[in-house]
N, C-alpha and C positions, 0 to 999 in steps of 0.2 A: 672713706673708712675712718680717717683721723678723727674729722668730726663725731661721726658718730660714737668713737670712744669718750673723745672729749666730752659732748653733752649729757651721753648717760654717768661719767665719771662727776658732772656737775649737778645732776639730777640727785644724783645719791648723797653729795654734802650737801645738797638743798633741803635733804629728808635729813638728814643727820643732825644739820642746825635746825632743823624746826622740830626736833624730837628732842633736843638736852635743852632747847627753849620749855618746853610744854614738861621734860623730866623738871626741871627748876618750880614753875608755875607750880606743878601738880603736889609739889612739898610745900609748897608756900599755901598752896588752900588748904593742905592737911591739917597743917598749924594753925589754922584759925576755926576751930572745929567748932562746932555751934554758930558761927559768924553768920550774917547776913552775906559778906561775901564770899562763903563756902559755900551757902546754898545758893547766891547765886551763880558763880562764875568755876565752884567745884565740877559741876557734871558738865564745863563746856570744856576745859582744858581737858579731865580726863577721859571725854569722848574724841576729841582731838588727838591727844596722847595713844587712844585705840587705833584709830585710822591711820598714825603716820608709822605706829609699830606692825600694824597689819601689812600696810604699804610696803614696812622692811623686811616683812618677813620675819617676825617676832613673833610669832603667836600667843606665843602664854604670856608676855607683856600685853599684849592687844587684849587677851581674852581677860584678864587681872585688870585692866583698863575699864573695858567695855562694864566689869561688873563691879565695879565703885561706883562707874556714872548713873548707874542702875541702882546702885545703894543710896546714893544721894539724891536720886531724882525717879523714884520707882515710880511716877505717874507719867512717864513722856516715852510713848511708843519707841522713838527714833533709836532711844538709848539701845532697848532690845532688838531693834532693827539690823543695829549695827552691830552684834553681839550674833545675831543670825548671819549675819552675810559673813562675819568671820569663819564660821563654822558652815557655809556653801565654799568658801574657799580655799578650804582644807580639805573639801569633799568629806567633811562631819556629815554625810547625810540625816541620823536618826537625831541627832544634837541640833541639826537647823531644823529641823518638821519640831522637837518640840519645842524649841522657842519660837518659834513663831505659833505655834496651834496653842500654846500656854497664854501668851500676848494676846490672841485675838481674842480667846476666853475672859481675859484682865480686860480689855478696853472698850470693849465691845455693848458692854451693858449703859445703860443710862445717856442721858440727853448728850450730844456729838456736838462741838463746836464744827465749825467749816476743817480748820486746820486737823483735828482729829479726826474727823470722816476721812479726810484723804491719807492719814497714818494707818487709819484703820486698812484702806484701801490697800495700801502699798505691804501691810501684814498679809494679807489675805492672796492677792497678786503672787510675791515671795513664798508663801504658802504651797501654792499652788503649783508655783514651780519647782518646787523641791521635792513634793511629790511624783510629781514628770520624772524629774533627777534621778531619782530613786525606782522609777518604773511602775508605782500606781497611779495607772493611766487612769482608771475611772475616778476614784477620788481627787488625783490631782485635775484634772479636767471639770470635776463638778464645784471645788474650792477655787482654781483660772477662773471660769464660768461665774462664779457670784460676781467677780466684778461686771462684767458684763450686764447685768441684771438689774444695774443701778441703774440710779436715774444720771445724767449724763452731768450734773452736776445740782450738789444740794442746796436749796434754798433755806436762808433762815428768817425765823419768825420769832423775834425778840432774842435774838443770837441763840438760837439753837436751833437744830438742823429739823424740816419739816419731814416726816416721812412717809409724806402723799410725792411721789414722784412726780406727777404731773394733773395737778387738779382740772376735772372736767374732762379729760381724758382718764380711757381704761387705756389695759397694756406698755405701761410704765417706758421706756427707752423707745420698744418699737411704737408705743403709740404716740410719742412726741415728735418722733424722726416722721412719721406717717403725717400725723399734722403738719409739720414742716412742710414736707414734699407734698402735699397736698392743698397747702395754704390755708387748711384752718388752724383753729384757734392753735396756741404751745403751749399754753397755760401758765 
């Protein structure tokens, strides 16, 4: 029982110094406003600063966090990702279904790198589940379900993502898993 006081007692200055590390950083990017390194290293401390305030149980510092890194960096899914799950863990249910279904609206359009198809992914997934959360079972189920529906992973063709699932093949996942298990072609 010692220990386990001890280590959680150690866990929370753990959190403690690596959140008045990240409060320091996050005024030092402030102050350099326009800079090359606010835009670059602004939206990682202040997304870092969201997670370790969420972690403490901070909310409105995390949620104030999470939407800086989102002012400084509105093209990078994760930022709003991490702005949803804030608001899944306060049981915000109608606050997490609309960032995420606002997100996947935002990103969803135009040519996918690899890396964004799987942000995309992991919106849509989260989506999905907060629906569940919330108790609409069909929607949340048909939003779950579109991952499913993907190809099992996207190819790209001069860095952007193909969106033939599986060429030479119909029926996109089952008809790749089918050629698999069947030994013809995967395409």
């Amino acid at each position: 029982r010692q220990m386990c006081i001890r280590d959680r007692a150690y866990g929370q200055a753990d959190w403690a110094t690596a959140r008045s590390r990240l409060e320091q950083a996050a005024i030092l990017v402030d102050r350099l406003a326009g800079s090359a390194a606010q835009s670059r290293y602004g939206p990682i401390v202040w997304r870092n600063l969201g997670r370790v305030a969420s972690e403490q149980g901070d909310y409105d510092r995390a949620e104030a966090a999470f939407r800086r890194a989102i002012d400084l960096e509105p093209d990078n899914p994760i930022n709003t990702i991490d702005l949803g799950n804030l608001f899944a863990r306060q049981n915000q249910l109608a606050a997490e279904q609309a960032t995420y279904a606002t997100a996947i609206d935002r990103f969803a359009i135009g040519p996918q790198s690899v890396e964004r198809w799987e942000q995309i992914t992991l919106l849509q997934t989260n989506y999905g589940l907060a629906l569940l959360r919330a108790g609409d079972w069909a929607a949340g189920l048909a939003a779950y379900e579109w991952r499913l529906g993907q190809p099992p992973g996207p190819r790209l063709i001069d860095g952007v993502i193909d969106r033939d699932p599986a060429p030479g093949l119909t029926g996109g996942l089952t008809g790749g898993l089918t050629g698999g298990l069947t030994g013809g072609p995967r395409g």
